[in-house]
N, C-alpha and C positions, 0 to 999 in steps of 0.2 A: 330651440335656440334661446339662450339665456340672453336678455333686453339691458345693453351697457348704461352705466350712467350718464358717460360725455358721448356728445357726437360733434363731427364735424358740419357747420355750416357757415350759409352766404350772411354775414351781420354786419351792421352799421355803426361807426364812431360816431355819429348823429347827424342831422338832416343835413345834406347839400348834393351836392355834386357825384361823381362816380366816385371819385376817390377815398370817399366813407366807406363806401364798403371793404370789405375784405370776406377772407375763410377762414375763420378760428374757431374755438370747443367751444360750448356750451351744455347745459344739461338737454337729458332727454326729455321733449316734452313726455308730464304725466297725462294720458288719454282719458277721457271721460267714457259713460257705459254705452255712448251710442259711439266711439271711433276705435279707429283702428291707427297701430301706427307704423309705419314705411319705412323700412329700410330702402332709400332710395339709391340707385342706380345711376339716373341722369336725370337732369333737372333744367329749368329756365328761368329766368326772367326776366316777365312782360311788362307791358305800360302798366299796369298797376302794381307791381313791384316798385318802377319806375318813379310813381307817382307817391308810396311810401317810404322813398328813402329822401325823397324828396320832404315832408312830413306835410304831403297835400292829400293822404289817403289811408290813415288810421286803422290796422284791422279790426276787427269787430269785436267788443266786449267777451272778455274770457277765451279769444283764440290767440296763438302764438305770432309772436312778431318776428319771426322768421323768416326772411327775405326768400321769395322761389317758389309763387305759386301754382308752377307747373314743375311735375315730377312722374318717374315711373322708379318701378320696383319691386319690392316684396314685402306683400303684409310679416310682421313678428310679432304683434301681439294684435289681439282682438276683444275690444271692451263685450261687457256681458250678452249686451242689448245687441250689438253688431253682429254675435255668432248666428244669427237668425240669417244674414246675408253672405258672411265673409267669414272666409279660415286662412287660420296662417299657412304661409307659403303660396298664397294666390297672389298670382302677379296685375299688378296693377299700375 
């Protein structure tokens, strides 16, 4: 399975209320040699989603600020280090 360059996700016009958010493209994150990355299926978000659109809760240096940190799905690509655990098409 060829890895697209835009995907759909949950993003924010900047910190406040629910109404920041929306669902529009963005690029595919590029994964580092220890991740894997998700074609996700269905997704959530919790009080810490909650609390970073808020801009009370930062994620963490060099991860994606993409909103919806619960998800299921299907591995499609697999960094070097991670084929020690994971192959594509394990669902997750």
């Amino acid at each position: 399975m060829s890895v697209p360059e835009k995907m759909r996700a949950v993003l924010l016009k900047g910190f406040g209320d629910r109404d920041n958010l929306y669902i529009g493209e963005t690029d595919v994150p590029k994964i580092k040699d220890d991740e894997v990355l998700v074609k996700v299926h269905a997704f959530g978000v919790n009080r810490a989603d909650t609390m970073q659109r808020k801009g009370q809760y930062p994620p963490p240096p060099g991860v994606t600020d993409i909103i919806g940190l619960e998800a299921s799905g299907e591995i499609v690509l697999v960094g070097d280090k991670a084929k020690e655990q994971w192959n594509n098409g394990d669902k997750v």
